[in-house]
C-alpha positions as CSV (number, residue, x, y, z in Angstrom):
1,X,29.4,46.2,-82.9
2,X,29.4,42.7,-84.4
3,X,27.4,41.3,-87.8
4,X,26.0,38.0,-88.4
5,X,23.9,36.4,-91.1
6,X,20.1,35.1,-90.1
7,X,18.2,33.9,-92.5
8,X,19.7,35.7,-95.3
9,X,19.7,39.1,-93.2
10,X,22.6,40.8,-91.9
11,X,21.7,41.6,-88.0
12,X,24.0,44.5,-85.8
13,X,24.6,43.2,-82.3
14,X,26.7,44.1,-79.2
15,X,28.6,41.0,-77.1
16,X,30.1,43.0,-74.0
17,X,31.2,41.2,-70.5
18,X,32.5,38.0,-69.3
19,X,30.9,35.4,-67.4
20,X,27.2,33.4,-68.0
21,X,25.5,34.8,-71.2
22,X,22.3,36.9,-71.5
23,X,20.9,37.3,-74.6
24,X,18.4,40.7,-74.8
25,X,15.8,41.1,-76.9
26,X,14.7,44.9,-77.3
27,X,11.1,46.2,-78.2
28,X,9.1,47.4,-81.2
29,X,10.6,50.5,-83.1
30,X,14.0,50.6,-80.3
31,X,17.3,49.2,-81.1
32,X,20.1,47.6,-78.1
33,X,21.6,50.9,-77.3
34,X,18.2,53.1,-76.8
35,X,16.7,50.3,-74.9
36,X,19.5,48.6,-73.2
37,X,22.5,50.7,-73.3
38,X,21.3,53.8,-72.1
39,X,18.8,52.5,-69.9
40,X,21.3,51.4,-67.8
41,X,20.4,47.6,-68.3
42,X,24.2,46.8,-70.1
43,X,25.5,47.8,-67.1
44,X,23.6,46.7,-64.2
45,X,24.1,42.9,-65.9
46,X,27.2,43.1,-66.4
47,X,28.1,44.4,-62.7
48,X,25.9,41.1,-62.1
49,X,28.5,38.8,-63.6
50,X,26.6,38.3,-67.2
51,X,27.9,38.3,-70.5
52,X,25.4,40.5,-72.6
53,X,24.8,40.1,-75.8
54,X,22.0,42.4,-77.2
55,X,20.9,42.5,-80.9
56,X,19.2,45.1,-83.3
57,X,16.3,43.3,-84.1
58,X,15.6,42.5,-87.6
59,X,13.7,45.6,-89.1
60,X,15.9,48.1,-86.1
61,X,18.4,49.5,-85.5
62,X,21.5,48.7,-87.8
63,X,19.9,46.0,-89.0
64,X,18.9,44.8,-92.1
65,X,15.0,46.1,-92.6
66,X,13.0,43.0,-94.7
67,X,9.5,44.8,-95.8
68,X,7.6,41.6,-96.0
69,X,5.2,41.2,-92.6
70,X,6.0,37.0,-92.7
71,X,9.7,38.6,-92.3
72,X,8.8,39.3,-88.6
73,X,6.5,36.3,-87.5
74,X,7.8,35.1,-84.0
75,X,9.6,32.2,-85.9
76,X,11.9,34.6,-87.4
77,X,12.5,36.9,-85.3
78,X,12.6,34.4,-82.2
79,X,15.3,32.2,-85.0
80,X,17.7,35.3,-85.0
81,X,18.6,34.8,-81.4
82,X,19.0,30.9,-82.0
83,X,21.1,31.6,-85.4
84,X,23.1,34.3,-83.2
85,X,23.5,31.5,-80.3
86,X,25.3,29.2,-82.7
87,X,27.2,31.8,-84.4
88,X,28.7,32.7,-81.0
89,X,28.8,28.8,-79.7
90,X,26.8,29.1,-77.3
91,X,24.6,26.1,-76.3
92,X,22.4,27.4,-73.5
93,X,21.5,30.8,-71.8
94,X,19.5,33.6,-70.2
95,X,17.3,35.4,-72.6
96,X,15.6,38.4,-71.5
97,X,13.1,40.3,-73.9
98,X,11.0,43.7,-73.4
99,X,7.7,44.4,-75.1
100,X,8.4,43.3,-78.4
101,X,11.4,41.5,-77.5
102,X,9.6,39.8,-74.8
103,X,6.2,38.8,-76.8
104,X,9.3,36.8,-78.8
105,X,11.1,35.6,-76.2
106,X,8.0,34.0,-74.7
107,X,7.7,32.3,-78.4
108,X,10.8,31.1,-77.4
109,X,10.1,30.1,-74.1
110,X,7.1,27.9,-75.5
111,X,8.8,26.3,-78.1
112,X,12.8,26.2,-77.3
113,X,13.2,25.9,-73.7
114,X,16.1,23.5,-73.6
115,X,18.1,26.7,-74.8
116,X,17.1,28.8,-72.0
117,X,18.2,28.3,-68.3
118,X,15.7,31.2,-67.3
119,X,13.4,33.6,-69.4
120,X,13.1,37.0,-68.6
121,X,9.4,38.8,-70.3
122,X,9.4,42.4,-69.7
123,X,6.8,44.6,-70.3
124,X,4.4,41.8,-71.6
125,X,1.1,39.9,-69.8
126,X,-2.4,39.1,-70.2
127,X,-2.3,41.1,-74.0
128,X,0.0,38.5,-75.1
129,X,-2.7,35.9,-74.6
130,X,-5.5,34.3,-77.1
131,X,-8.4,35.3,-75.4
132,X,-10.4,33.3,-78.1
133,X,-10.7,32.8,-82.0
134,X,-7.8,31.2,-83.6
135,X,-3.9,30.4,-83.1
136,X,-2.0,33.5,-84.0
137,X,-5.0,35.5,-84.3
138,X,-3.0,39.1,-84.7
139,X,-3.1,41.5,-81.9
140,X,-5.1,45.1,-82.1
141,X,-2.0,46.5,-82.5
142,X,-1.1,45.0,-85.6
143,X,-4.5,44.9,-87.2
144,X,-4.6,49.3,-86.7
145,X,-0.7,49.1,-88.5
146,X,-3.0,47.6,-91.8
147,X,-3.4,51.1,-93.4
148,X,-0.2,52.5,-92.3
149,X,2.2,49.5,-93.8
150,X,-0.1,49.6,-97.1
151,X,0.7,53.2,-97.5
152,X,4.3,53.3,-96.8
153,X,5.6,50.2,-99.1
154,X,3.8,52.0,-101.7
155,X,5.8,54.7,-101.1
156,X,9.2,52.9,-100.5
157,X,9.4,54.9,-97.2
158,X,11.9,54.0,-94.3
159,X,9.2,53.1,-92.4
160,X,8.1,50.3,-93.9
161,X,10.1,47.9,-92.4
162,X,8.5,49.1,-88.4
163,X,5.0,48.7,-90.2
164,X,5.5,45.3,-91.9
165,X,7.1,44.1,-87.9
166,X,3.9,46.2,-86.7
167,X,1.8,43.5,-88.6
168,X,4.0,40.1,-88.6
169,X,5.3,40.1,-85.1
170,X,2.3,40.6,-82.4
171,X,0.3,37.4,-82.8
172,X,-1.3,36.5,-79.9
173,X,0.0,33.0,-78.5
174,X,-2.6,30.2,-76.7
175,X,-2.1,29.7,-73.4
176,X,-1.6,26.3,-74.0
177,X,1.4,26.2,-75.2
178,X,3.2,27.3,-72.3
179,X,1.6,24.1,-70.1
180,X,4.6,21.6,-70.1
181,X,7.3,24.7,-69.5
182,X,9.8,23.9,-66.7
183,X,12.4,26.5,-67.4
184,X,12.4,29.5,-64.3
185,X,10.8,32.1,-65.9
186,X,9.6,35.9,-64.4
187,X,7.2,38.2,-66.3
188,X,7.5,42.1,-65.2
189,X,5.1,44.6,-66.6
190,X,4.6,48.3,-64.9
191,X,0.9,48.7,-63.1
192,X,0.0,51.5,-65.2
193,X,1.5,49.7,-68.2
194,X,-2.3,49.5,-70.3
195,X,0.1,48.2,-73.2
196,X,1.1,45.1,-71.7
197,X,-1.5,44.8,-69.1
198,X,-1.6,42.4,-65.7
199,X,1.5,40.2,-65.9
200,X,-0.4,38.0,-63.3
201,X,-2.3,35.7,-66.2
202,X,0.8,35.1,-67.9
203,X,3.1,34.2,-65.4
204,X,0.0,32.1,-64.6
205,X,0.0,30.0,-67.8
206,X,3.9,29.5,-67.2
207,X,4.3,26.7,-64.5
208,X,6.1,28.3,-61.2
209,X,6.3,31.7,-63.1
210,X,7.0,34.7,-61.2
211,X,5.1,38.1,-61.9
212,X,5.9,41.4,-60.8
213,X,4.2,44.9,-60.9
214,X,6.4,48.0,-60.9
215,X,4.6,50.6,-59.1
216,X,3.3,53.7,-60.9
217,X,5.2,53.3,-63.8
218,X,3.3,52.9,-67.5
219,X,5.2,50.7,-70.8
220,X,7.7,53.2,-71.5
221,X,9.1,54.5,-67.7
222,X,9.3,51.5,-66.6
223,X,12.5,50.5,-68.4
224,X,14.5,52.9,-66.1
225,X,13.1,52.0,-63.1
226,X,15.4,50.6,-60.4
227,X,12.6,48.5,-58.8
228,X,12.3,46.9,-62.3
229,X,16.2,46.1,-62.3
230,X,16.4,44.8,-59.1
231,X,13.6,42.3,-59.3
232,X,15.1,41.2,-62.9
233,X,18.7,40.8,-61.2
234,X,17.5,39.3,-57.7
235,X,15.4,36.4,-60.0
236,X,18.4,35.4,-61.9
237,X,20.8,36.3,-58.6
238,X,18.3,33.1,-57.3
239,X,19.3,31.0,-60.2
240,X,23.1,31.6,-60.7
């Protein structure tokens, strides 16, 4: 495993392969290896012909753990991939998030396309939306993290780190933003998945965004699914 500075953090990640590079972005309270590595994803994309790089997210993992909830706003988190890009020399690539991962790579999607060749979000949909109010409004999951985070940086406890991300990085985004996006992009969420919900209104907002529904499986059991694999290695098998 590999270390880089972001943004005065030290961040873990794993570069394995050869060929076109695929950045991965895991989700909320995983790290690369629980939710890439032995999920079978490393593998599959590599058999594909893609160079993997996968990170431990800010706040994961063997990563540095900031307490601060601004720490984890979509800039940040979204940055550390970009930072990790140029670190490696890499001028343009696949990025592929889930759940968390994917709530940021849409972030980046929105507002650093020319990076991306094609945008995988995972385990994300119509919850990632502003349904009204204003930009950024925070999602219900972050607003029911409030008491939780308040108690453990009191306490100094190791979870305060999952609670301040908890808080900072789940804004909703407008759907607007997404309106002059030409980059190929395909949004995957399970149908029982009540986290993410339909991936249909996001891919939607995207211009000539895919969505796909992976039968029976919830948030969670979906990331082992081969259905889920397949549809995520025939999209970019289309592209490369």
């Amino acid at each position: 495993m590999g270390r880089f500075e972001s943004d005065g953090l030290s961040l873990a990640f794993e570069d394995e392969g050869v060929g076109y590079p695929l950045f991965l972005m895991h989700g909320f309270a995983a790290d690369s290896k629980s939710n890439w590595g032995l999920t079978g994803w490393i593998r599959a994309l590599r058999r594909a012909g893609y160079r993997v790089i996968a990170a431990d997210a800010r706040g994961h993992g063997d990563s540095d753990k900031p307490t601060q909830a601004h720490a984890f706003a979509p800039e940040n988190m979204g940055g550390d991939v970009l930072r990790l890009m140029d670190y490696l020399d890499i001028p343009e690539a696949v990025i592929f998030g889930y759940s968390m991962g994917g709530r940021n790579a849409a972030w980046l999607l929105a507002t650093e396309e020319r990076r991306f060749t094609a945008v995988v979000l995972g385990g994300v949909g119509e919850t990632l939306l502003r349904a009204g109010g204003d930009a950024g409004a925070e999602s219900p999951a972050a607003h029911s993290m409030v008491p939780i985070y308040e108690t453990v940086t009191r306490t100094g406890d190791t979870t305060a780190a999952l609670s301040a991300c908890a808080l900072g990085s789940f804004p909703c985004l407008e759907a607007g933003l997404f309106a002059n996006v030409c980059t190929p992009s395909l949004v995957v969420a399970g149908s029982r998945d009540t986290v993410a919900g339909s991936p249909y209104p996001l891919a939607d907002a995207i211009p000539g965004a895919r969505a796909v529904v992976v039968p029976g499986r919830s948030h969670l059991s979906v990331l082992t699914d081969s259905y889920f694999k397949g549809a995520v290695i025939g999209f970019l098998g289309d592209r490369w």
